[in-house]
VEXMARZA-662763 format. One record per residue (C-alpha): x, y, z; residue in one letter; residue number from 0. Coordinates in nm, 2 decimals. Layout:
X_Y_Z_A_NUM
...
***
This chain:
3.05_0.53_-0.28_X_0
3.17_0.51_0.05_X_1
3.24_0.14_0.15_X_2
3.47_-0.06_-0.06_X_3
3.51_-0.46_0.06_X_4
3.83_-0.50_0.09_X_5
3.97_-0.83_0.23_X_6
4.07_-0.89_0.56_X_7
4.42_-0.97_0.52_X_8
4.50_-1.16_0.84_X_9
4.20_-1.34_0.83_X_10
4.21_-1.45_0.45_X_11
4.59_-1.62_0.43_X_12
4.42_-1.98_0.57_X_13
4.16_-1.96_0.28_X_14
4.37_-1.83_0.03_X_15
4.61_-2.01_0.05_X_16
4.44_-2.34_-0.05_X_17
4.36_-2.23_-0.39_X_18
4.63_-1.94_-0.42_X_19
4.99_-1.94_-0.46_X_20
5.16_-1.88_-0.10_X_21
5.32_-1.57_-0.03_X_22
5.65_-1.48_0.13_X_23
5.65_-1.39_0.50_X_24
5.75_-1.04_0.41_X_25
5.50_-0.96_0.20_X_26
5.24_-1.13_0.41_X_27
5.38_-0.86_0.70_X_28
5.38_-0.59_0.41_X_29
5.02_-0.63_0.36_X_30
4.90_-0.63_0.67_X_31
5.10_-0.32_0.76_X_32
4.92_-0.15_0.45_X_33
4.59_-0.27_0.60_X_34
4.63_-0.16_0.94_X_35
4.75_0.20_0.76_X_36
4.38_0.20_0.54_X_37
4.21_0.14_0.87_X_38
4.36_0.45_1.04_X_39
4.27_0.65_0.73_X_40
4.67_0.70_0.56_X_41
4.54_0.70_0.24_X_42
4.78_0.90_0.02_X_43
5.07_0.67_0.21_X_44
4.86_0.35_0.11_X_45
4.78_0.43_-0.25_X_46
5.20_0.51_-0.31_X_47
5.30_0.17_-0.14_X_48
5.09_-0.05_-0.30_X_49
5.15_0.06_-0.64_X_50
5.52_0.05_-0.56_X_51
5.52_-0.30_-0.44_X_52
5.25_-0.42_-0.77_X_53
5.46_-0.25_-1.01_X_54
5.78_-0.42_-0.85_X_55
5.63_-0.80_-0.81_X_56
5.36_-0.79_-1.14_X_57
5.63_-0.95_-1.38_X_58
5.71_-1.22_-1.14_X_59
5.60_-1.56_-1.05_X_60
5.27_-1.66_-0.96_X_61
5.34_-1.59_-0.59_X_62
5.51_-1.23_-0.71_X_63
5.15_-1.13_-0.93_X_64
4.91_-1.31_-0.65_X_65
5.10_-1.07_-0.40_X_66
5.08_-0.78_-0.70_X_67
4.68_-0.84_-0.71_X_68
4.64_-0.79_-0.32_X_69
4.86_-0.46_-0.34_X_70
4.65_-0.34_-0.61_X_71
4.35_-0.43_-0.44_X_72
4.48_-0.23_-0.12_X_73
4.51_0.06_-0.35_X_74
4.19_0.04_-0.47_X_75
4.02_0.04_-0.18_X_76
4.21_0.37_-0.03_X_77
4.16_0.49_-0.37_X_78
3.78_0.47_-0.36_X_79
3.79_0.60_0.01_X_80
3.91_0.94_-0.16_X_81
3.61_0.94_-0.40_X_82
3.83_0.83_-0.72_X_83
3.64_0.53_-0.86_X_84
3.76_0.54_-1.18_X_85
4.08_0.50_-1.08_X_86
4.00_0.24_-0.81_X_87
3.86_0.05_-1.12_X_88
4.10_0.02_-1.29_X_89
4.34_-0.13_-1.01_X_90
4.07_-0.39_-0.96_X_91
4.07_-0.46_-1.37_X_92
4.45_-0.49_-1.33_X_93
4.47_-0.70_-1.06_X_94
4.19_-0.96_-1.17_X_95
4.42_-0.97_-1.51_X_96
4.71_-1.12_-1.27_X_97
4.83_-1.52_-1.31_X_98
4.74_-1.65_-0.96_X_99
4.44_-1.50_-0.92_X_100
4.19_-1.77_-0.87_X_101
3.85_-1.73_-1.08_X_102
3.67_-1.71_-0.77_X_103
3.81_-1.38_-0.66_X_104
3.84_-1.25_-1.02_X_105
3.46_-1.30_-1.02_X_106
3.47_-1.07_-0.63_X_107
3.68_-0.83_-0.82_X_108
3.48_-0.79_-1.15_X_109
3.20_-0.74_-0.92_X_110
3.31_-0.46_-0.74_X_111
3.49_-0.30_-1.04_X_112
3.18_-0.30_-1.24_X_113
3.01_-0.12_-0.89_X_114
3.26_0.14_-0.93_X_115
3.23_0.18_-1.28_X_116
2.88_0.25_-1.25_X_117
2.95_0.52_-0.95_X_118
3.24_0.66_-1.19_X_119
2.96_0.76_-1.45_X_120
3.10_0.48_-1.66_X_121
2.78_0.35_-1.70_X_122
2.88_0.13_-2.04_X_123
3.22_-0.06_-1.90_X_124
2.97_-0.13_-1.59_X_125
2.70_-0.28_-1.78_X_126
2.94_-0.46_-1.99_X_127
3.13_-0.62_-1.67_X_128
2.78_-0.67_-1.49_X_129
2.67_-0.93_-1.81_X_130
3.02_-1.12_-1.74_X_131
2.94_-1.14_-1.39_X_132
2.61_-1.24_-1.47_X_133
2.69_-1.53_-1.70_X_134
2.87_-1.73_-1.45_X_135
2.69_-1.62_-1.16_X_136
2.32_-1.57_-1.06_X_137
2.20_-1.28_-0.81_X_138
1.84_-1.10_-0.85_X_139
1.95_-0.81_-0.70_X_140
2.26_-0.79_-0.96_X_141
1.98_-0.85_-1.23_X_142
1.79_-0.58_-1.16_X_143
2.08_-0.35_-1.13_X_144
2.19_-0.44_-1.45_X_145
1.83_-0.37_-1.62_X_146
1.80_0.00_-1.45_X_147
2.12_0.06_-1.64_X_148
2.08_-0.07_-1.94_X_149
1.75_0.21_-1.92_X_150
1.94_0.46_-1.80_X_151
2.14_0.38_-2.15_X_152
1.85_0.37_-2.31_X_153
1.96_0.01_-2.44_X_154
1.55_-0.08_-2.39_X_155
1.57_-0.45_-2.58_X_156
1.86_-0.54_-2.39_X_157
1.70_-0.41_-2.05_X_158
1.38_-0.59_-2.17_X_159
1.52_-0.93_-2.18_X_160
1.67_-0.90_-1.90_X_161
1.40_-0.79_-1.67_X_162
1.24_-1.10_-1.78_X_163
1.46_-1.29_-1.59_X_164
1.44_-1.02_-1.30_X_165
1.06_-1.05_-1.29_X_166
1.09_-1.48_-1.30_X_167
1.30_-1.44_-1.00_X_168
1.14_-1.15_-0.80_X_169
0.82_-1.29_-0.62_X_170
0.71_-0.93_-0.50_X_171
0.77_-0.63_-0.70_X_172
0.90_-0.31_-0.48_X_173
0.72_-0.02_-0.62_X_174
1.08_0.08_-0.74_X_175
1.07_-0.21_-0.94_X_176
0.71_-0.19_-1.10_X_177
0.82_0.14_-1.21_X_178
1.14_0.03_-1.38_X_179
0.90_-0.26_-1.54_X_180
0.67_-0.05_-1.68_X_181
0.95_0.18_-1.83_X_182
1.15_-0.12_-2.01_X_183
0.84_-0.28_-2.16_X_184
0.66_0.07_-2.29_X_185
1.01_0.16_-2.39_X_186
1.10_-0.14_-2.59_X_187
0.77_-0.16_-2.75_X_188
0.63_-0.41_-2.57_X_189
0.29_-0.21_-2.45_X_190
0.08_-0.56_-2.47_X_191
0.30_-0.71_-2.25_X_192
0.33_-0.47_-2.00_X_193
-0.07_-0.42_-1.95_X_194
-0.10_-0.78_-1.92_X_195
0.14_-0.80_-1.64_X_196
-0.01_-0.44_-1.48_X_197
-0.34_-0.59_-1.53_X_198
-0.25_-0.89_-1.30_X_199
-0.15_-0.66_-1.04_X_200
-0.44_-0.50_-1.02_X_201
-0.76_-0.57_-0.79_X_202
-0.99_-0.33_-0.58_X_203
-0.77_-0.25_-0.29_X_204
-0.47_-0.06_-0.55_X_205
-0.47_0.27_-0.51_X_206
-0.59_0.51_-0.80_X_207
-0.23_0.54_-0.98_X_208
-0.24_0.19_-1.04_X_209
-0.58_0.21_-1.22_X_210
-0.43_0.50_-1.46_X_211
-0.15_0.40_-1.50_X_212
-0.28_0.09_-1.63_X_213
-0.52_0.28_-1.84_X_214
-0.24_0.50_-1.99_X_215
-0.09_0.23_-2.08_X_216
-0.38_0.07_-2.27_X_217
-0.41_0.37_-2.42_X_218
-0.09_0.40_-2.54_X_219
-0.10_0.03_-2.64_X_220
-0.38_0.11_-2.90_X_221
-0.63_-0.06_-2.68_X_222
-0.88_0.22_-2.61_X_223
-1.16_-0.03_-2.54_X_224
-0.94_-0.18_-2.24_X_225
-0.86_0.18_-2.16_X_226
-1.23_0.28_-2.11_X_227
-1.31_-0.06_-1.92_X_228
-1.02_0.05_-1.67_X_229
-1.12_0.33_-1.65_X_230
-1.52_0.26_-1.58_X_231
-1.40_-0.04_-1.32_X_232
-1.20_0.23_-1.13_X_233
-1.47_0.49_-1.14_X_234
-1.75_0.26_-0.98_X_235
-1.51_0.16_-0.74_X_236
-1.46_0.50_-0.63_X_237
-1.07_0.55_-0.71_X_238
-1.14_0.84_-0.97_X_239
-1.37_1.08_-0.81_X_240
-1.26_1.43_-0.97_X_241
-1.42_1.63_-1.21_X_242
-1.17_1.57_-1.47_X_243
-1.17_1.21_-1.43_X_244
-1.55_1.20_-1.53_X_245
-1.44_1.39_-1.84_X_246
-1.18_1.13_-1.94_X_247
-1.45_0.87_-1.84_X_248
-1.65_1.00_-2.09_X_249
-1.37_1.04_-2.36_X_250
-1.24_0.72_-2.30_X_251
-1.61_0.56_-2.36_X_252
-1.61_0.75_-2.68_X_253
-1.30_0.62_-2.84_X_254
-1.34_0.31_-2.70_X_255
-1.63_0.19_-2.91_X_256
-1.86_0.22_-2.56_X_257
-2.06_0.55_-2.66_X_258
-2.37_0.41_-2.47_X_259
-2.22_0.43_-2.21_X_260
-2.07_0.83_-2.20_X_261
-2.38_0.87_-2.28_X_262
-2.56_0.72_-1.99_X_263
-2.28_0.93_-1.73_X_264
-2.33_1.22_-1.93_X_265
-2.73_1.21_-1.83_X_266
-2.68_1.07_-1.53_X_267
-2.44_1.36_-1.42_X_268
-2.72_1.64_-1.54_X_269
-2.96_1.50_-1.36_X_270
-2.78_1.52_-1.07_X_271
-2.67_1.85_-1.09_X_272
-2.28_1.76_-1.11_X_273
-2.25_1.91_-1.45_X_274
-2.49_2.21_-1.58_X_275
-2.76_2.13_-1.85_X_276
-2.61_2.39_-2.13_X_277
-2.49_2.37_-2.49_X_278
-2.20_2.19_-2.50_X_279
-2.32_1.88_-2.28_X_280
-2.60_1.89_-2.46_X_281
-2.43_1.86_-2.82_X_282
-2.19_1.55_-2.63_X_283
-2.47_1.38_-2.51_X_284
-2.63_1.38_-2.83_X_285
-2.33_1.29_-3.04_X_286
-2.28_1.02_-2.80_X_287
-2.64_0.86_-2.84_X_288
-2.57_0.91_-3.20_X_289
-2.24_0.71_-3.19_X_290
-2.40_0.45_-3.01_X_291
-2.66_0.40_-3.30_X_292
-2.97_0.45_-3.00_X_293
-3.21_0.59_-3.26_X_294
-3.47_0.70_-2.99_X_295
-3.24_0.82_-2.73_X_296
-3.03_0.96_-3.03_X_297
-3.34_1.18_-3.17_X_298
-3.48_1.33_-2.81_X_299
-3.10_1.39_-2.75_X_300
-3.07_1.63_-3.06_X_301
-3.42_1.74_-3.04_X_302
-3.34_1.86_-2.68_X_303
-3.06_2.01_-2.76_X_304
-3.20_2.22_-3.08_X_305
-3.48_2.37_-2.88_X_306
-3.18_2.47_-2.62_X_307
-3.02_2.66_-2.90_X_308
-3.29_2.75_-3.14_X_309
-3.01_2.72_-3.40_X_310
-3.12_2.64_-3.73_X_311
-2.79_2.43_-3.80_X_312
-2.92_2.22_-3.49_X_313
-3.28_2.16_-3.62_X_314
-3.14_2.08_-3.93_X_315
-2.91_1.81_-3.82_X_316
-3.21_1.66_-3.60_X_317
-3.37_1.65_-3.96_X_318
-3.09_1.47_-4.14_X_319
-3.06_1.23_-3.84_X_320
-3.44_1.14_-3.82_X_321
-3.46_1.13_-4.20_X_322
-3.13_0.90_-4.19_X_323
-3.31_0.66_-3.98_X_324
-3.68_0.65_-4.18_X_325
-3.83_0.89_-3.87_X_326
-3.98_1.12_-4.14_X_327
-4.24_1.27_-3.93_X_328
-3.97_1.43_-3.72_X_329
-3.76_1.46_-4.00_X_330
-4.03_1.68_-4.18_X_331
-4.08_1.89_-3.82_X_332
-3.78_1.95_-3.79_X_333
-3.66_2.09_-4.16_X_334
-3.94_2.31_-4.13_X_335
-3.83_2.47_-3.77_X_336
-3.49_2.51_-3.94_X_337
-3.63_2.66_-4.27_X_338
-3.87_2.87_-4.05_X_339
-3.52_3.03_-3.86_X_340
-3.40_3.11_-4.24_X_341
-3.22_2.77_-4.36_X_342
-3.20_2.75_-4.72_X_343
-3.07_2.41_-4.75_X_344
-3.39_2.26_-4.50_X_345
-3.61_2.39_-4.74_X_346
-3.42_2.18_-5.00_X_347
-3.49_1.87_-4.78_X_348
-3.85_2.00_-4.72_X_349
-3.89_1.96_-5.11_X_350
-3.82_1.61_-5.08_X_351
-4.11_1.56_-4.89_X_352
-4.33_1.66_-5.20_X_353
***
């Protein structure tokens, strides 16, 4: 932190002076000298003045600790110019402690301390001041500063309520920001909450990150039906076009209570030459129609994919399903295929046909 805001002493006496006890025409000169010094860069020379002259005038009058607030302020300020914010902190705690200081410049000087605090590593004392600050005065930007540390603490209930306010306030969301959203609200448990807002964010012109985050999110909400829908909306629109975006299309239909629908990309997808016609998608496809409770496209699924193999295990199972669902005919077909290949149980559900 390279900039510190110090006053303008020779500018600020009219202003100050109204709500500020008046200082002596010495110290006035004093002040100024020290100013003119900070300018030029004297910073060693600055810091040993000003704490001199505080020290000497902090037990006096109002005038005396007014005077002692500016000094310390001074040293503050070359203090931070030499990369010691800690330190510069602290002269900014002391001096808003002062009698005379009015409670519009302790509020400047909380402010800035708490800015220090926070490039000091003193992330804690900085939240802590920040809330002060906060609950006599009212800046977004100051909002959303103190809910990326309150994350950064990992204090996520704290950081949740008050990104609330942030988001009330903020009427576009830097991607910075969305980011910080999404953090807070998975972090503090609120999942629900944060797909609903994601969700209102989202239409066909955001870019593919968008449509999985948002379907992470669902997923890790619980809602694996929302998940798939995300998913299958971003898909058509053309957003997801890899190869393992397909497979998690297909997953995500499966979890999601949609097998019909893996099903129907699975097909589509071997008909079209964009995945090969062997075992594996075979055995998906047909568990898939199962899920989905197709009986029809269920049985020619399994049937197809038992005279692939030529596995009695597969023949069987085509027998169990099509006995399952009253098909006995292909039931009885296929527990003799399987008892032919050497099945012992497929003869026992041949005998029931007796």
């Amino acid at each position: 932190m390279k900039r510190f805001l110090s006053i303008l002493l020779l500018s600020v006496w009219p202003l100050s002076s109204q709500a500020s006890p008046a200082l002596q025409g010495d110290v006035i000169a004093d002040l100024n000298a020290l100013q003119s010094q900070l300018k030029e860069g004297a910073l060693a020379q600055v810091v040993e003045r000003a704490t001199s002259q505080a020290e000497r005038l902090a037990s006096g009058n109002q005038s005396d600790q007014w005077a002692s607030a500016l000094y310390q302020q001074l040293a503050a300020g070359a203090l931070t110019r030499q990369d010691q914010h800690a330190a510069a902190a602290d002269r900014l705690a002391i001096a808003r402690g002062l009698s005379g200081v009015d409670s519009a410049q302790a509020a400047r000087w909380l402010r800035e301390e708490a800015s220090l605090r926070r490039a000091a590593g003193q992330r804690d004392q900085a939240i802590e001041l920040l809330s002060e600050w906060l609950d006599s005065q009212q800046d977004i930007d100051t909002t959303w500063q103190l809910t990326r540390l309150l994350a950064q603490q990992e204090r996520w209930d704290e950081a949740a309520d008050w990104l609330e306010q942030a988001l009330n306030e903020t009427p576009e969301l830097s991607e910075a920001q969305q980011a910080l959203a999404l953090a807070v609200y998975r972090n503090a448990g609120q999942g629900d909450q944060a797909l609903g807002w994601l969700l209102d964010g989202l239409n066909a012109k955001s870019d593919a990150a968008d449509w999985r985050q948002a379907a992470g999110l669902a997923q890790q909400a619980g809602q694996s039906g929302v998940a798939a829908g995300l998913w299958e909306t971003a898909w058509q629109l053309g957003k997801l076009t890899e190869q393992e975006d397909f497979w998690l299309l297909v997953q995500l239909h499966l979890v999601g209570g949609t097998p019909a629908r893996a099903a129907e990309h699975l097909e589509r997808a071997m008909s079209e030459g964009d995945i090969v016609r062997d075992e594996s998608h075979l055995r998906l496809l047909a568990n898939a129609w199962r899920q989905a409770k197709d009986v029809e496209k269920a049985l020619n699924a399994w049937h197809a994919l038992a005279l692939h193999t030529q596995a009695a295990a597969d023949w069987r199972a085509y027998g169990q399903l099509a006995y399952a669902w009253g098909e006995d005919g292909q039931a009885k077909q296929a527990f003799a295929r399987a008892s032919s290949l050497g099945d012992d149980e497929a003869e026992q559900w041949l005998a029931s046909f007796n």
